[in-house]
VMD Tcl script that draws the C-alpha trace (Angstrom):
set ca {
  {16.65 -12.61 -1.37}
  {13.77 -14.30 -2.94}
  {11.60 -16.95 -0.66}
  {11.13 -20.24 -2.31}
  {8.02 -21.16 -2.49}
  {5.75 -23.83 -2.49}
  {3.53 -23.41 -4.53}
  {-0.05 -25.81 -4.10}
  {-4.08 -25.12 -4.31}
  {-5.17 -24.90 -0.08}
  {-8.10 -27.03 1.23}
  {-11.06 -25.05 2.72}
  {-10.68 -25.97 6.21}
  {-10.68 -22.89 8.42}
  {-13.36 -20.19 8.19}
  {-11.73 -18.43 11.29}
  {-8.81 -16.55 10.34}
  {-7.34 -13.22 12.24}
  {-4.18 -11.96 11.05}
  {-3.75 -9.49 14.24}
  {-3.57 -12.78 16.27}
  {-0.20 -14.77 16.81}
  {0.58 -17.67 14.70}
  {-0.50 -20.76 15.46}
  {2.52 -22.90 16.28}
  {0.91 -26.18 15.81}
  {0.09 -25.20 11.78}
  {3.03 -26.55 9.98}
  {5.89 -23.94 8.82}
  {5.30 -24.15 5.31}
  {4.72 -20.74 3.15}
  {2.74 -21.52 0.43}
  {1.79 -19.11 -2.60}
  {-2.37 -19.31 -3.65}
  {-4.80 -17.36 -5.33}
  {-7.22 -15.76 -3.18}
  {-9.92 -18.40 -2.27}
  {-13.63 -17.96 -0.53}
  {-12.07 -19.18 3.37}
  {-9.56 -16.05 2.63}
  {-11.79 -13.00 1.81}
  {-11.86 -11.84 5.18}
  {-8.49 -12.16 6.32}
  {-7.41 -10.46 2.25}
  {-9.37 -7.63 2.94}
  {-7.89 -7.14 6.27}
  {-4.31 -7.21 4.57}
  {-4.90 -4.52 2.65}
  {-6.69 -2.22 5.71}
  {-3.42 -3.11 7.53}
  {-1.27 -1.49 4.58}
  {-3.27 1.66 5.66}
  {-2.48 1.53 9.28}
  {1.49 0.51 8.41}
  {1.47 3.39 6.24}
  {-0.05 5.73 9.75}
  {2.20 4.71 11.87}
  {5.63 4.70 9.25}
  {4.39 8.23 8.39}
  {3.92 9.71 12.21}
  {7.41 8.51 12.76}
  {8.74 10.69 9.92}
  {6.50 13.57 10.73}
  {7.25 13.66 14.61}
  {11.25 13.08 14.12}
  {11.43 15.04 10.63}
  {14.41 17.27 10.59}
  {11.92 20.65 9.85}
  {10.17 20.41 13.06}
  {13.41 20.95 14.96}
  {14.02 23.91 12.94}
  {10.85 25.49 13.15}
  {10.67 25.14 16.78}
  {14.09 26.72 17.56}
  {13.27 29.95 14.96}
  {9.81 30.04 17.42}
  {11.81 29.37 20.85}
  {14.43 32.12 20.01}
  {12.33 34.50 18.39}
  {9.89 34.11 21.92}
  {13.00 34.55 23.92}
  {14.07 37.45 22.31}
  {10.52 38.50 22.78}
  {10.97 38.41 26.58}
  {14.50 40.27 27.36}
  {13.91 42.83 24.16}
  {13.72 45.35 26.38}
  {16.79 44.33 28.39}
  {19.48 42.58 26.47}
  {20.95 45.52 24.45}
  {21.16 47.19 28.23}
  {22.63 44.53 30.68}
  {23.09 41.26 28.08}
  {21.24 38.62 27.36}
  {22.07 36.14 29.77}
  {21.90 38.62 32.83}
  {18.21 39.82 30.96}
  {17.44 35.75 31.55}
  {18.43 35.79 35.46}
  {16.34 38.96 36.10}
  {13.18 37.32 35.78}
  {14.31 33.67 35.25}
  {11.33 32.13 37.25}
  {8.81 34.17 35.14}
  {10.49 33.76 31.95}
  {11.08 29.61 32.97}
  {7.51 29.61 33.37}
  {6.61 31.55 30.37}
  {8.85 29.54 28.00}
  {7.33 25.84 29.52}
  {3.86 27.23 28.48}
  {5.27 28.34 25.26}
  {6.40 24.68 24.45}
  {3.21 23.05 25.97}
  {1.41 25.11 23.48}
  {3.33 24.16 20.46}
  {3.41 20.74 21.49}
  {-0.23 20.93 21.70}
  {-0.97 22.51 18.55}
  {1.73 19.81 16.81}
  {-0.55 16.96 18.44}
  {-4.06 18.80 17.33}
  {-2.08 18.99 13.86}
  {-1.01 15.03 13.82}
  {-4.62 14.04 14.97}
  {-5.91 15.96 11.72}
  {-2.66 14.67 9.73}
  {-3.61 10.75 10.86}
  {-7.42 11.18 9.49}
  {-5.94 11.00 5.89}
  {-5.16 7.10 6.44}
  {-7.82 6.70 8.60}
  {-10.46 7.90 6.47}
  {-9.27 5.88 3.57}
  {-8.85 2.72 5.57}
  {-12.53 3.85 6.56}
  {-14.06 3.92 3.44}
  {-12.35 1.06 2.41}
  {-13.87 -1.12 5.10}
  {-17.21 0.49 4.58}
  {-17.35 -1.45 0.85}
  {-15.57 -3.97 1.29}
  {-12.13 -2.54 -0.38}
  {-14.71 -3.00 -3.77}
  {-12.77 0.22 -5.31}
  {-9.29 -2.50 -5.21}
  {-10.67 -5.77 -5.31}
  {-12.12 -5.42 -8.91}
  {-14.90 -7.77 -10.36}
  {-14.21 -9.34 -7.02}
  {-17.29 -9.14 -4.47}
  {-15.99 -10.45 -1.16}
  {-19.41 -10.91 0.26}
  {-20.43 -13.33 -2.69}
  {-16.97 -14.99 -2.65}
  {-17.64 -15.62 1.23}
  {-21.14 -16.84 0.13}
  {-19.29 -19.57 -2.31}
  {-17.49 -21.47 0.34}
  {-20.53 -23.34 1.20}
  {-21.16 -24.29 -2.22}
  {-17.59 -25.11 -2.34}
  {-17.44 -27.16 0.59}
  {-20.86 -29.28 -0.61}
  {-19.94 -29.78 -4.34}
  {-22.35 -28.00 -5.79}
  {-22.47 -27.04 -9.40}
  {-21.54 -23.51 -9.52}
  {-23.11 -20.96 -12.02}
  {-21.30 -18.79 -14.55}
  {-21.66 -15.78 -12.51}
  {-19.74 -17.70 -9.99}
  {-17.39 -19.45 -12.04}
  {-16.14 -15.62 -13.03}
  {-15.83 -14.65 -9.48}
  {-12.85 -17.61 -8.97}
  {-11.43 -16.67 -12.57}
  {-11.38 -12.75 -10.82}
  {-9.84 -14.38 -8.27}
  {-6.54 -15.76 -9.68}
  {-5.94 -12.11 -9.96}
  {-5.21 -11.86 -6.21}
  {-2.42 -13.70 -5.11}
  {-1.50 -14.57 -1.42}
  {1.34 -16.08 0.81}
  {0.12 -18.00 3.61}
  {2.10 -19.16 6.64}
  {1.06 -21.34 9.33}
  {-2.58 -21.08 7.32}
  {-2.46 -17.43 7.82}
  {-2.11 -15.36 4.93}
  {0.80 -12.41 5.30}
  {1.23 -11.03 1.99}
  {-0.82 -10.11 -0.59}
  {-1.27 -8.37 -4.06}
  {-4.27 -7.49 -6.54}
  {-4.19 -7.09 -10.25}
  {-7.10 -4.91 -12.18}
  {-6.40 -5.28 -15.75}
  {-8.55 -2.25 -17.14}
  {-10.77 -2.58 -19.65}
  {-8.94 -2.31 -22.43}
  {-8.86 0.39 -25.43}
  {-9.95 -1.58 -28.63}
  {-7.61 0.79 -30.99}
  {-4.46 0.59 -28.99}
  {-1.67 -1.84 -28.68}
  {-0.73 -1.51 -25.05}
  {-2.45 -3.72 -22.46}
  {-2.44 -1.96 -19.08}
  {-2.68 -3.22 -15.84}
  {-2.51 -1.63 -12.36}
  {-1.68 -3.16 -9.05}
  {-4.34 -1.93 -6.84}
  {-2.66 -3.35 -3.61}
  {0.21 -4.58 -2.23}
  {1.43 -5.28 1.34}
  {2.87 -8.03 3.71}
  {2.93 -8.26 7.52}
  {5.48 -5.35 8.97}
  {7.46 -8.57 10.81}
  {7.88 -10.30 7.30}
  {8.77 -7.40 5.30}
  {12.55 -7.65 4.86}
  {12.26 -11.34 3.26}
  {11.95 -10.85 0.22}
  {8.03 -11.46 -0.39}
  {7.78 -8.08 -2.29}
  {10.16 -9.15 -5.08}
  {8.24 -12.17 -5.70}
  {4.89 -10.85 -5.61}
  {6.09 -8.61 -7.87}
  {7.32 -10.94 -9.95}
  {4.20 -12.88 -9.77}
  {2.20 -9.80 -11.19}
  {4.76 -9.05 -13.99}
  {4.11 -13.12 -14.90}
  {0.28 -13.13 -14.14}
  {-0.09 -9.59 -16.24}
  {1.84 -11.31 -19.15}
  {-0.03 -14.44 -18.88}
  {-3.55 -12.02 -19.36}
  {-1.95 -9.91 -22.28}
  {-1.30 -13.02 -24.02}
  {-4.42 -14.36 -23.37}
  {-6.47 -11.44 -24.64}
  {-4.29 -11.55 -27.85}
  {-5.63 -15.43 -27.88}
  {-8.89 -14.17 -27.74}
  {-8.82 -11.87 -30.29}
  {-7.37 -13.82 -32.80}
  {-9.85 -17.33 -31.75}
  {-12.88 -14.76 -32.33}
  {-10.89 -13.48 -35.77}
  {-11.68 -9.95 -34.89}
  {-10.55 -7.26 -37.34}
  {-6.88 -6.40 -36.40}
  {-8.29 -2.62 -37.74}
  {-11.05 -3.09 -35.37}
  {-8.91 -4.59 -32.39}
  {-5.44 -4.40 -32.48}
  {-3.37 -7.29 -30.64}
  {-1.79 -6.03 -27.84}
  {2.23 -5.65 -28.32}
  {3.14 -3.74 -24.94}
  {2.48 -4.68 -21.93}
  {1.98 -1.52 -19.49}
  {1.77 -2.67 -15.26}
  {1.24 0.66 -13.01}
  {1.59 1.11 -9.32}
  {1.28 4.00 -7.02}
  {3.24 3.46 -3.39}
  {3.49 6.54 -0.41}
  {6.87 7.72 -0.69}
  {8.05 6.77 2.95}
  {7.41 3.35 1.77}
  {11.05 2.23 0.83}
  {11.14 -1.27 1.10}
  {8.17 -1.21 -1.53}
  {10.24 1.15 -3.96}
  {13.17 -1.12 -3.51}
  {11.76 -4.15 -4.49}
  {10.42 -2.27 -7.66}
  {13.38 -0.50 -8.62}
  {14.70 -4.17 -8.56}
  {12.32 -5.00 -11.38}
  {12.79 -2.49 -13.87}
  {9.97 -0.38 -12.62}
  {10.37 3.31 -13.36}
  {9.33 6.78 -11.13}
  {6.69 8.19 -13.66}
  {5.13 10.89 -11.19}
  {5.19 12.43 -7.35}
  {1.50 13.32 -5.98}
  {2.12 15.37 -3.20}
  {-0.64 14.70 -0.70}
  {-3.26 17.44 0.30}
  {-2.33 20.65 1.75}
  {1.33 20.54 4.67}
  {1.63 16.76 4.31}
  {2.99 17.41 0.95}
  {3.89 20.82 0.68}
  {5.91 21.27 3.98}
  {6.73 17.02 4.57}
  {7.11 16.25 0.98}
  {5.17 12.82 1.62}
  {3.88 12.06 -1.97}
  {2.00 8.84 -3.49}
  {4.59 7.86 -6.08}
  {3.15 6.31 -9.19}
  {5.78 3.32 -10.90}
  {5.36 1.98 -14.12}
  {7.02 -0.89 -16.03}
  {6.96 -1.24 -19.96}
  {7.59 -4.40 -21.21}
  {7.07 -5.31 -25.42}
  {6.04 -8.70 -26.25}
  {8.30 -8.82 -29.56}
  {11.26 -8.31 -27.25}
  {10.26 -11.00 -24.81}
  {9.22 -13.78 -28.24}
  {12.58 -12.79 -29.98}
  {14.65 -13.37 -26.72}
}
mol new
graphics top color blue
foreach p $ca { graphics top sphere $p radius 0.5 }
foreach p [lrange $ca 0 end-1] q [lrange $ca 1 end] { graphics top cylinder $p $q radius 0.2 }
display resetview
């Protein structure tokens, strides 16, 4: 299903914003689709740390209730039993080798569970460090390594000069052109969704323009609503919109086409956590193709098979001009 939308530029009114708090019921119910402005930053950047703690807790649930740990902990409960009646069981049986000592070997096989429990949790507390540290680092700068040519400390800066009028300066004028690669959904003046283009710098001798998504999420109670497809849709749109425009460019300055070839494929990459599967859906939906599985570091991957998946859609221009 995709959300209508209503789509309109938002007034800087409220410098305030926390998306862990409830909605305010006396905003009106509108959802309205905006680039990412200066009263935003804060609550943006927050958006994307809370991708990092959806993906945590999604990923402890399929760790803890994963199919493997119940295997591996019956092979170690039965080969510990056995280790207790060996030297009884081929004699009198196994469940009279049980009964002869059942209070000692009740108590011995308790402590053997506590201690794989424990070393599961020690294991998990390592395991969670992996999100954490990269929702860490990411709040240390200011999510600068996905928010490109976007400083959110200087766009923060600008809604006073917004607010006032004031003539802004080229530097600044670029930030707010950066910006319209960030696109939001805002409810009850509370943005829920979000998603950030990077168009890389391009390669002057090659005809494919590439851009990446560097985030995507929306609010785990909003997920199922269909706000994925259309931000999706929004960045195959926006992406076209700057390959086109950078083919304007080219041809306004008369460049060389041996020197700069016009761009004639359009090339939009993503990379998503495997367990994230309403994500995948969504870009399945759109054409979007598996290029690649990145297993993560050491048992998350190896023994879990929890991978960042990298997607990729391929879309020529002459198809799209001829249709």
């Amino acid at each position: 299903m995709t959300t209508p939308l209503n789509v309109s530029p938002l007034e800087l009114h409220n410098n305030d914003i926390d998306i862990s708090q409830p909605l305010d019921e006396n905003q009106p119910p509108d959802l309205i689709s905006t680039y990412l402005s200066p009263v935003y930053s804060a609550p943006s950047l927050n958006l994307i740390l809370d991708y990092y703690s959806q993906s945590q807790s999604t990923s402890n649930n399929l760790v803890i209730w994963n199919l493997k740990n119940l295997l591996v902990l019956n092979f170690l409960l039965i080969s510990y039993i056995y280790y207790l009646i060996k030297d009884n069981y081929q004699i009198i049986g196994i469940k009279k080798s049980l009964l002869l000592n059942s209070n000692a070997n009740l108590f011995h096989i308790a402590y053997f569970l506590l201690l794989i429990l424990s070393t599961f949790l020690i294991f998990l507390k390592n395991y969670n460090n992996y999100f954490k540290n990269k929702s860490k680092k990411l709040a240390l700068n200011n999510a600068s390594e996905l928010f490109i040519n976007i400083n959110l400390n200087n766009l923060i800066l600008l809604n006073e000069k917004t607010l006032s009028h004031k003539n802004l300066s080229d530097e600044d004028q670029l930030l707010l052109q950066n910006c319209q690669n960030v696109k939001l959904f805002i409810y009850r003046n509370v943005p829920i969704a979000i998603i950030i283009l990077n168009p890389y710098t391009q390669v002057p001798d090659s005809d494919q323009f590439i851009v990446k998504i560097m985030g995507l999420n929306v609010r785990k109670v909003y997920k199922d609503i269909g706000l994925y497809d259309d931000l999706i849709s929004w960045a195959i749109e926006r992406s076209l919109t700057l390959t086109n425009l950078y083919n304007k460019d080219i041809l306004k300055n008369k460049h060389s086409v041996n020197e700069i070839k016009l761009k004639k494929n359009l090339i939009l990459n993503i990379s998503v956590y495997s367990f994230c599967k309403v994500i995948k859906q969504s870009l399945l939906k759109k054409k979007f193709k598996l290029i690649k599985k990145n297993y993560l570091p050491t048992f998350l991957g190896s023994f879990y098979k929890i991978s960042n998946d990298n997607y990729q859609l391929s879309v020529n221009l002459n198809e799209i001009s001829s249709s």
